[in-house]
MARLUM-428532 format. One record per residue (C-alpha): x, y, z; residue number from 1; chain; residue in three letters. Coordinates in steps of 0.05 Angstrom, whole numbers, plus 5000, padded with zeros to 4 digits. Layout:
u->X; v->Y; w->Z; num->NUM; chaine->A; residu->ALA
...
# end
This chain:
u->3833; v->4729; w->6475; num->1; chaine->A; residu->UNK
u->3771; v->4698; w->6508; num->2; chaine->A; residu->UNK
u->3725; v->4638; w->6486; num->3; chaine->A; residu->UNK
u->3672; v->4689; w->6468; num->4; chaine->A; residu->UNK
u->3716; v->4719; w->6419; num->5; chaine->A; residu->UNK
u->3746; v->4647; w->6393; num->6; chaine->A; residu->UNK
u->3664; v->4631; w->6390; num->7; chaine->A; residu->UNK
u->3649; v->4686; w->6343; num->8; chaine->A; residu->UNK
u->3706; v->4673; w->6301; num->9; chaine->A; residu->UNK
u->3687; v->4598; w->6282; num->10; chaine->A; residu->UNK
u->3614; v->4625; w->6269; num->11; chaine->A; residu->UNK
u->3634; v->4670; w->6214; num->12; chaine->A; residu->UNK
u->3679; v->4622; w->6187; num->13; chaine->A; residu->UNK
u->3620; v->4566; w->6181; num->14; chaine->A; residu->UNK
u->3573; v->4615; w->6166; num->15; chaine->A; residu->UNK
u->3614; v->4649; w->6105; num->16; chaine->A; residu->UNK
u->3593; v->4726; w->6127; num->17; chaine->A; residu->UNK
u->3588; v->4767; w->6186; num->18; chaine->A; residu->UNK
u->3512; v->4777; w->6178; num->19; chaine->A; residu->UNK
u->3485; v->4705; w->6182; num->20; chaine->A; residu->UNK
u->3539; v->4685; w->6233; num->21; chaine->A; residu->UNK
u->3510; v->4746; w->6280; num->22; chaine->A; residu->UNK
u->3440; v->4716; w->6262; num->23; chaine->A; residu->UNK
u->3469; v->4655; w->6284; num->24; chaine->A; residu->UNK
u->3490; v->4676; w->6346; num->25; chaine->A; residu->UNK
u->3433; v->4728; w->6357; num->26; chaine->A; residu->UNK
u->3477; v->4776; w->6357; num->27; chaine->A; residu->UNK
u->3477; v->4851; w->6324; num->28; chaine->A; residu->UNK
u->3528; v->4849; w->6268; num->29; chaine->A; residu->UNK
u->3569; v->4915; w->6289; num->30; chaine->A; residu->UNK
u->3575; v->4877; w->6359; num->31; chaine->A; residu->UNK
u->3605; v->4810; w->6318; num->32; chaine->A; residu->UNK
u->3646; v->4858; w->6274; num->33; chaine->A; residu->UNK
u->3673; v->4897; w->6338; num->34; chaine->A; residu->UNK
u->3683; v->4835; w->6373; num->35; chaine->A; residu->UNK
u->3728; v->4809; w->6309; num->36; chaine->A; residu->UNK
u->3768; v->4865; w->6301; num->37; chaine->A; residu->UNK
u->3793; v->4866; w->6375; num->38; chaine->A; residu->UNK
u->3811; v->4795; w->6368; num->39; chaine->A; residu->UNK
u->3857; v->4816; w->6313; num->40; chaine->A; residu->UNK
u->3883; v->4877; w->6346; num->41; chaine->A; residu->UNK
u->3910; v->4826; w->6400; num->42; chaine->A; residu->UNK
u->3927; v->4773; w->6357; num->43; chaine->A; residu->UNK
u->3968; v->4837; w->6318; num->44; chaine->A; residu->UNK
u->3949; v->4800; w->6253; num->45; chaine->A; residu->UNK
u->3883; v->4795; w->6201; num->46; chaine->A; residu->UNK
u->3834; v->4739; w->6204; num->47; chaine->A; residu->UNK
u->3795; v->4752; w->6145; num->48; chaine->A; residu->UNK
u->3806; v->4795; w->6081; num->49; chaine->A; residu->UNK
u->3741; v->4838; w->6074; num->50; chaine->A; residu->UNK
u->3726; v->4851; w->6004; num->51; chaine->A; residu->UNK
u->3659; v->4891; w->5995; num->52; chaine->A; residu->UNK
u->3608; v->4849; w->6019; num->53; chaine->A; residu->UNK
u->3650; v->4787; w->6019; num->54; chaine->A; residu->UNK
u->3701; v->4753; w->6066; num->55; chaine->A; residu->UNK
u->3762; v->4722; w->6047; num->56; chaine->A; residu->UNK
u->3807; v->4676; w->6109; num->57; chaine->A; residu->UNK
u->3876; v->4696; w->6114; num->58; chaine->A; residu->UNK
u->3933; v->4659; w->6127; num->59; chaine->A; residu->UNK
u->3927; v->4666; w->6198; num->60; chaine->A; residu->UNK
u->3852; v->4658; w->6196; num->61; chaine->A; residu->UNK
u->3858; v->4584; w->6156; num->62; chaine->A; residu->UNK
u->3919; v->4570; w->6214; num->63; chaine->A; residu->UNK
u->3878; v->4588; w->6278; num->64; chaine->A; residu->UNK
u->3817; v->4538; w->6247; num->65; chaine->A; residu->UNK
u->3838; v->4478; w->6279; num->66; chaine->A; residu->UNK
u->3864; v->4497; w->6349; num->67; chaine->A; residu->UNK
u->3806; v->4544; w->6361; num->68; chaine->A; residu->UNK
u->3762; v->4485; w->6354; num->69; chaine->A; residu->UNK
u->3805; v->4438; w->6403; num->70; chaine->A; residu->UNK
u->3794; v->4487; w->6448; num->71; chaine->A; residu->UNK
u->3729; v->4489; w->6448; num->72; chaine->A; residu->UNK
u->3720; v->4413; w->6449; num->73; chaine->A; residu->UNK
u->3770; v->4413; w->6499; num->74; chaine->A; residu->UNK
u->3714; v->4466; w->6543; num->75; chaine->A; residu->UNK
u->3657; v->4419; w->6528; num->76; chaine->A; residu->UNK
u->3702; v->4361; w->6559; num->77; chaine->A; residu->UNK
u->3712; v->4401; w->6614; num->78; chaine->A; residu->UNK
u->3647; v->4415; w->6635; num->79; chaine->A; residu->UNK
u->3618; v->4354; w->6621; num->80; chaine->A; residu->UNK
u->3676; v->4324; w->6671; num->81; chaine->A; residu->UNK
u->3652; v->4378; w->6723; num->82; chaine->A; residu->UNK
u->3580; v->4362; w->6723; num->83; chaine->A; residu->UNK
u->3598; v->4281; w->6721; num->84; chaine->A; residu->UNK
u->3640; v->4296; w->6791; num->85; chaine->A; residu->UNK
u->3594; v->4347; w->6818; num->86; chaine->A; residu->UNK
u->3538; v->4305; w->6817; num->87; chaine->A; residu->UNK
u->3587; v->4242; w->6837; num->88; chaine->A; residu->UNK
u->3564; v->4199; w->6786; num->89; chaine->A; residu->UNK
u->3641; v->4186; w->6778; num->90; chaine->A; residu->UNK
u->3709; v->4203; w->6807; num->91; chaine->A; residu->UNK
u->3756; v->4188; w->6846; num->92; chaine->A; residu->UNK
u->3784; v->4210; w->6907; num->93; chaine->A; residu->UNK
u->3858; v->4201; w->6940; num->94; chaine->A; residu->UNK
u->3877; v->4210; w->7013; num->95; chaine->A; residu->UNK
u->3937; v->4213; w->7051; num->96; chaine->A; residu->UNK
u->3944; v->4165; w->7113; num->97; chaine->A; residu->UNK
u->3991; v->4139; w->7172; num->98; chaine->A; residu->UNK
u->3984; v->4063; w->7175; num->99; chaine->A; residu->UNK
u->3950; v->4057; w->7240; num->100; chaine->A; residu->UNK
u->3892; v->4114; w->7227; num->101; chaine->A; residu->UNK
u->3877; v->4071; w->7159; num->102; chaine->A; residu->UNK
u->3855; v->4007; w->7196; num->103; chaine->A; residu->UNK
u->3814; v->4043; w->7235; num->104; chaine->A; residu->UNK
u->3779; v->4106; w->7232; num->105; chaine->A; residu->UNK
u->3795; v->4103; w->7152; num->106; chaine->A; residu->UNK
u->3759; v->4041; w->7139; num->107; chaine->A; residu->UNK
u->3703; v->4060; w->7163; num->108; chaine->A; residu->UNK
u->3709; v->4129; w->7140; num->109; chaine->A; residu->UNK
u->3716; v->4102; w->7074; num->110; chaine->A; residu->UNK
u->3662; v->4048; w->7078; num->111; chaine->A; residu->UNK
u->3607; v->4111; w->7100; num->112; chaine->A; residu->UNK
u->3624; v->4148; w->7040; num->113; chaine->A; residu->UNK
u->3622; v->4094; w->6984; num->114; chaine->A; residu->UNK
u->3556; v->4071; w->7013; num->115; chaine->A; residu->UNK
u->3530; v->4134; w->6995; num->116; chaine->A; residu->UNK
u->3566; v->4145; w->6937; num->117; chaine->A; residu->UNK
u->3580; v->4085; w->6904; num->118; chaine->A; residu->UNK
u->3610; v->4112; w->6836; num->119; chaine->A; residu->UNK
u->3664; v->4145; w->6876; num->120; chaine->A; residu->UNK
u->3743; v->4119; w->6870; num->121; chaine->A; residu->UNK
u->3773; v->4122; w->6930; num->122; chaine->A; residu->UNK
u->3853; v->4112; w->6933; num->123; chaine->A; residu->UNK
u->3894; v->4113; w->6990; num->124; chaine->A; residu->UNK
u->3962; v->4127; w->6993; num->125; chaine->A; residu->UNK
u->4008; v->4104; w->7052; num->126; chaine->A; residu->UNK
u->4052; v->4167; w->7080; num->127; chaine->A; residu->UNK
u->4097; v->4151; w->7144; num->128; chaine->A; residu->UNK
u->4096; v->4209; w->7190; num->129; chaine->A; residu->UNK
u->4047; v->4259; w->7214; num->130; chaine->A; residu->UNK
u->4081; v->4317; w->7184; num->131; chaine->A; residu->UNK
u->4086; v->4285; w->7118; num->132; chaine->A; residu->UNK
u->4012; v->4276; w->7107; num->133; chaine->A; residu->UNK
u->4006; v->4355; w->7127; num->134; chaine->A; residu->UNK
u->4060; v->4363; w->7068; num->135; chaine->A; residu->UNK
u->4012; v->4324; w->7021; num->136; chaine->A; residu->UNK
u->3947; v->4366; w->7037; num->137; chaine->A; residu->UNK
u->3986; v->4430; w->7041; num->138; chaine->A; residu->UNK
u->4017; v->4429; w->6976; num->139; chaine->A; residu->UNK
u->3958; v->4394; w->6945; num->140; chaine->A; residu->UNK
u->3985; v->4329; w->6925; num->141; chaine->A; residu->UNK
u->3915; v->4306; w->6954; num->142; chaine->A; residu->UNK
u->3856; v->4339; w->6982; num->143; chaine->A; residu->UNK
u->3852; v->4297; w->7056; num->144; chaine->A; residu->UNK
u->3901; v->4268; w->7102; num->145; chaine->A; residu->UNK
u->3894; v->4224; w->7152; num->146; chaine->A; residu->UNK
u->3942; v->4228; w->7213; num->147; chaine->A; residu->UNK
u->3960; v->4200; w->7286; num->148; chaine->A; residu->UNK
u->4004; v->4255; w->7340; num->149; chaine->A; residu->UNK
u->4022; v->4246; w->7412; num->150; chaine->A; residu->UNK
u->3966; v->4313; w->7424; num->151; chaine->A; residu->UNK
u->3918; v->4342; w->7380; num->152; chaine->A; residu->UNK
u->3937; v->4375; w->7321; num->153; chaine->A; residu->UNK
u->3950; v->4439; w->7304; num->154; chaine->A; residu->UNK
u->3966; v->4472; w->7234; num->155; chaine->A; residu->UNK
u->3954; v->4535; w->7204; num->156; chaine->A; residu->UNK
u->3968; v->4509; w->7125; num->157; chaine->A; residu->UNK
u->3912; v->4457; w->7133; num->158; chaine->A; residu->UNK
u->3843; v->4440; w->7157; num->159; chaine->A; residu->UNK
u->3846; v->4407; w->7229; num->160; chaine->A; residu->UNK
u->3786; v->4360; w->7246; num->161; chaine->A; residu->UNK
u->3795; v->4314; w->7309; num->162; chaine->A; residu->UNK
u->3759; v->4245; w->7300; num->163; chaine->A; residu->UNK
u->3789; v->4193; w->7346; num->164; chaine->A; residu->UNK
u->3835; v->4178; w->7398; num->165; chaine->A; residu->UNK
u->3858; v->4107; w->7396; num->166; chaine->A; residu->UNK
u->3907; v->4074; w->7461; num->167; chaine->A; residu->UNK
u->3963; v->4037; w->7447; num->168; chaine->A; residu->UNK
u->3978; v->3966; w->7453; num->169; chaine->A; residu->UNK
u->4029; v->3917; w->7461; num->170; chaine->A; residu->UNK
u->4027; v->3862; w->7399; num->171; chaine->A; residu->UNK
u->4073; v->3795; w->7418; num->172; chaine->A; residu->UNK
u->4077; v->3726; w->7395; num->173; chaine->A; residu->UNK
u->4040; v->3679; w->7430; num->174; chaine->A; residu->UNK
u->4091; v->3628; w->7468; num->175; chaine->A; residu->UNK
u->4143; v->3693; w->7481; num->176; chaine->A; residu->UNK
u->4161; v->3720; w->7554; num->177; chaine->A; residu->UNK
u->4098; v->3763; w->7556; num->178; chaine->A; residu->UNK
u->4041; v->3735; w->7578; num->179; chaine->A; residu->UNK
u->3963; v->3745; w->7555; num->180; chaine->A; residu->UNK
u->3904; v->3769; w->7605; num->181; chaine->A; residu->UNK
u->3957; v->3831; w->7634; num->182; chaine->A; residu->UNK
u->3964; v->3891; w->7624; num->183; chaine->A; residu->UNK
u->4040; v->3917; w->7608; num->184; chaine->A; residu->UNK
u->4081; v->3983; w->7612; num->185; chaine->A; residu->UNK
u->4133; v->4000; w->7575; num->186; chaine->A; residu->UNK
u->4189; v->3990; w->7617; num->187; chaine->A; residu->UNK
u->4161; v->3912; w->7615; num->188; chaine->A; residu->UNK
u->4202; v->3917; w->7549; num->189; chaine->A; residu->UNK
u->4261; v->3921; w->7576; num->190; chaine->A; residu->UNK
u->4314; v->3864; w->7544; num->191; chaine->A; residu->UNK
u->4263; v->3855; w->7492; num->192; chaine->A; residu->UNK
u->4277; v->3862; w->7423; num->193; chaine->A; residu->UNK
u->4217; v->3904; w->7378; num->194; chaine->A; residu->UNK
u->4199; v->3916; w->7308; num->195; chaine->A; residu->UNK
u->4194; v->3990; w->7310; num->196; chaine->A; residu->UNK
u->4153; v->4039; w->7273; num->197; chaine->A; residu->UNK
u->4185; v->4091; w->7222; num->198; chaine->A; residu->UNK
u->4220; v->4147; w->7249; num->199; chaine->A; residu->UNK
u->4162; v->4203; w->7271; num->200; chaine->A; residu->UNK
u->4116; v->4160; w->7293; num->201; chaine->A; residu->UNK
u->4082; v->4171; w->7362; num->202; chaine->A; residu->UNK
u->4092; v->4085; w->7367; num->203; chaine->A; residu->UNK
u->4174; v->4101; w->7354; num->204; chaine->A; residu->UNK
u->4168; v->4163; w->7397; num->205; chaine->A; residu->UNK
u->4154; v->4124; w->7449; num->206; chaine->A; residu->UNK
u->4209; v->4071; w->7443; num->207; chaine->A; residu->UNK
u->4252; v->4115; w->7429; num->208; chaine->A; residu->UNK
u->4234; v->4163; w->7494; num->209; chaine->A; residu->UNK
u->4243; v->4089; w->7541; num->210; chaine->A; residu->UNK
u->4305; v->4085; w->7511; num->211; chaine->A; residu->UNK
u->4325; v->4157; w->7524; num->212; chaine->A; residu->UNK
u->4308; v->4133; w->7594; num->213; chaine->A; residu->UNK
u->4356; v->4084; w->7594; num->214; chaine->A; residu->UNK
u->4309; v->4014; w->7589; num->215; chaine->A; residu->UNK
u->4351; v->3970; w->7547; num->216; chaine->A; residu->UNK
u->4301; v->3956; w->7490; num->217; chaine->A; residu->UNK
u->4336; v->3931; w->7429; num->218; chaine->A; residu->UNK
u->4314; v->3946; w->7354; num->219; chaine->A; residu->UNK
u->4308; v->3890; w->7317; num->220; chaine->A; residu->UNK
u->4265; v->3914; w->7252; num->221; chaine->A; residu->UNK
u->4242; v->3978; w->7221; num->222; chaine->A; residu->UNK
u->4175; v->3966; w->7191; num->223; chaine->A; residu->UNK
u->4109; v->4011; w->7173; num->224; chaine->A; residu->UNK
u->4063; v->3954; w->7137; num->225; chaine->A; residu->UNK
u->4021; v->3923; w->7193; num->226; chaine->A; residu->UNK
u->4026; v->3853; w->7149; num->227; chaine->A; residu->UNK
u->4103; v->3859; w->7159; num->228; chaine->A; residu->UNK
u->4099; v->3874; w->7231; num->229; chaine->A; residu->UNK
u->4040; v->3823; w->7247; num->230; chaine->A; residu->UNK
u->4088; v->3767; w->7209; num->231; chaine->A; residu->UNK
u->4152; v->3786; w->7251; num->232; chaine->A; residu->UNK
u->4114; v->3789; w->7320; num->233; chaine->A; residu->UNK
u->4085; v->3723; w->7297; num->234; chaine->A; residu->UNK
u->4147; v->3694; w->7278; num->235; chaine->A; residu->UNK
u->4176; v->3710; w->7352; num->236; chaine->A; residu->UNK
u->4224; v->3763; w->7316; num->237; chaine->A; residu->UNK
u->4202; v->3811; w->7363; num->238; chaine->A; residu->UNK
u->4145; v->3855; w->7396; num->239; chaine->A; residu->UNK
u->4112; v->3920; w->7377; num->240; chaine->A; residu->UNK
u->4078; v->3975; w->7401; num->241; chaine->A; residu->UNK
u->4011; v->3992; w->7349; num->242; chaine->A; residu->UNK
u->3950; v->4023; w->7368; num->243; chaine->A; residu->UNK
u->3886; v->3992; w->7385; num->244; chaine->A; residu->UNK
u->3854; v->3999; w->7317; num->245; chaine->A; residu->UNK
u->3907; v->3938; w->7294; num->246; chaine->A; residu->UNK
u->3879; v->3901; w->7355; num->247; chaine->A; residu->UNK
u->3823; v->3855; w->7320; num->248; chaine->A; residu->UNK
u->3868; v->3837; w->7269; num->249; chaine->A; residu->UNK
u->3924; v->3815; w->7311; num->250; chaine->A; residu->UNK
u->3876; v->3776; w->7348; num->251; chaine->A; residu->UNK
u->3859; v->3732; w->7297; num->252; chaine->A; residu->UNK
u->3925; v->3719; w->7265; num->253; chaine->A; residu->UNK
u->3948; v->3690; w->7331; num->254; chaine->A; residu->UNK
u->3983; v->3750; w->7361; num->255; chaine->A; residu->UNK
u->3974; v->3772; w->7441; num->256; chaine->A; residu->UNK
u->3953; v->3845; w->7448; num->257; chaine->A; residu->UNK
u->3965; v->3863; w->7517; num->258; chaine->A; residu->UNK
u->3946; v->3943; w->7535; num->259; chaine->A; residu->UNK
u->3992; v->3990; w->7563; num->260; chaine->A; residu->UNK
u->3982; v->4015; w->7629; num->261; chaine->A; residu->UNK
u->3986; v->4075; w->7649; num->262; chaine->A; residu->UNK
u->3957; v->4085; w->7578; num->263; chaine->A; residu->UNK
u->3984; v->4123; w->7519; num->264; chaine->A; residu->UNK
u->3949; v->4157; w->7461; num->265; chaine->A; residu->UNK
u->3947; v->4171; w->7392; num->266; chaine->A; residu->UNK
u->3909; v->4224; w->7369; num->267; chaine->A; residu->UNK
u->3869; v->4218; w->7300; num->268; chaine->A; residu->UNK
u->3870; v->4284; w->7254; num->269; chaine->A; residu->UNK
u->3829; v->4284; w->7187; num->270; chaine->A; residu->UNK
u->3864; v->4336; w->7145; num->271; chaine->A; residu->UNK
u->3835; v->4379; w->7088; num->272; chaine->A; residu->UNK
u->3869; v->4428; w->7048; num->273; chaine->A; residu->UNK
u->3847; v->4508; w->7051; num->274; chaine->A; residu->UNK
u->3836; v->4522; w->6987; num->275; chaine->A; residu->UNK
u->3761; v->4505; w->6961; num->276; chaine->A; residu->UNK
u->3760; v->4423; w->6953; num->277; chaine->A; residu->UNK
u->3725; v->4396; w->6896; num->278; chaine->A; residu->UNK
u->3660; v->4355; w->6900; num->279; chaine->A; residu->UNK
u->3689; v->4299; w->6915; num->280; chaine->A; residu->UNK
u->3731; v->4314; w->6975; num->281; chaine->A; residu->UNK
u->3678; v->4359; w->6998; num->282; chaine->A; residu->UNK
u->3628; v->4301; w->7004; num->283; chaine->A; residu->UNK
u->3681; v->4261; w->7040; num->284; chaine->A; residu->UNK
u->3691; v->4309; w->7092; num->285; chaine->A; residu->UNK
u->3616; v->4326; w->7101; num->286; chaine->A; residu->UNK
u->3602; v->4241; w->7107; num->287; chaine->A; residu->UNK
u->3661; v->4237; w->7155; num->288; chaine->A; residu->UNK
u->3634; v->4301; w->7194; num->289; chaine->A; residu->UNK
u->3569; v->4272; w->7201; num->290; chaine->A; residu->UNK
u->3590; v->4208; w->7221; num->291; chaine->A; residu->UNK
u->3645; v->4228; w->7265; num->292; chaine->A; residu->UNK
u->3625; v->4302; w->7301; num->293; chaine->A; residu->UNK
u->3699; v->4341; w->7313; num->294; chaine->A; residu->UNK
u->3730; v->4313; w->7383; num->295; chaine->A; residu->UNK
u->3726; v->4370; w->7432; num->296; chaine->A; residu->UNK
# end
């Protein structure tokens, strides 16, 4: 069964006879009549009684009225949604992102592409590890993904783009035992106590590799939302190692940001699935892309 065949059916119902509904259609009648008869070979049942030069529904003709034409309305729907998000007069878009790489590049990111589509939705939805975002675009639970590694980023389920590489800081409260204007390294941490980073992190990698190495850093919190973490670290409850993106932001809540030397990195992926994307994550990635060339 096809909508062709569901369309030809409704016109000879409204229509009352084979004849007018192929004028209808501008169709040859023996091409309606063929057209009709295959339906009910598949359907393994009669549509209409033919009686002379008459038509009569069946049964299963008056039954398959009403859903036939919810299909069709449900076609027209459809299509009309298409060409709406096609031509991005609405939608809405969701993407998949670490909590550092949605301060900063996402923001921006995000503030590019509803500049030049304003109609567009755009909902973001906070996933805690690298490898989970890939999940999310690789099984399509959204189109892009957003993510921060120790090195670049390599995948064959998804799309890679490099777009940033951001160095990592040092956030503390402002009367603890670091002090502003240096720079820190990580073993400066020693005897401290942090708020560290979900587990898969490059920030908790790299606590958790100083403590491998035997610098007694103690963990005082777990905590992902950078409004938790900039609370604790302003409450004295502990330090915590972000990337720079957070570093305006800490800065004017009060917080010292002191930078890591010798540096470390985190390196900013934007994600998109294989499989063709629809308008609106297309037009994401193409207003990203232009913005923000791949990193070589």
């Amino acid at each position: 069964m096809d909508l062709r065949q569901l369309e030809y059916f409704l016109a000879v119902v409204d229509q009352g006879s084979f004849n007018r509904a192929a004028a209808s259609l501008h169709l040859a009648q023996p091409s309606l009549s063929q057209a009709i008869r295959n339906l009910e070979r598949e359907l393994d049942t009669l549509l209409f009684h033919r009686i002379g030069r008459r038509i009569e529904l069946t049964e299963s003709g008056r039954a398959m009225i009403t859903p036939a034409r919810q299909v069709l309305r449900d076609l027209e729907t459809t299509r009309a949604t298409v060409e709406s998000v096609k031509g991005l007069r609405t939608g809405r878009l969701e993407i998949a992102s670490m909590p550092s790489p949605a301060v900063q590049p996402l923001s921006a990111m995000i503030g590019a592409y509803q500049r030049r589509h304003p109609a567009m939705q755009v909902d973001v939805r906070a996933v805690p590890t690298a490898d989970a975002v890939v999940e999310h675009v690789r099984t399509g639970a959204v189109e892009i993904g957003l993510a921060g590694t120790a090195t670049e980023l390599h995948s064959p389920d998804v799309e890679v783009y490099a777009v940033a590489r951001q160095r990592f800081v040092v956030l503390a409260p402002p009367d603890g035992p670091l002090r502003p204007g240096r720079t820190v390294a990580l073993e400066d941490l020693a005897g401290l106590t942090a708020i560290v980073a979900p587990r898969g992190t490059r920030a908790r990698q790299l606590l958790d590799e100083l403590q491998e190495r035997g610098v007694p850093v103690r963990y005082g919190v777990e905590a992902g939302h950078r409004e938790a973490i900039l609370s604790l670290v302003l409450q004295g409850t502990g330090v915590a190692v972000v990337t720079e993106a957070w570093k305006d932001l800490a800065r004017g809540a009060g917080a010292l940001v002191l930078a890591l030397d010798p540096p470390e990195y985190l390196h900013v992926s934007l994600l998109s699935r294989r499989a063709p994307l629809t308008p609106g994550a297309q037009s994401f990635l193409d207003c990203v892309l232009e913005q923000e060339p791949p990193a070589k």
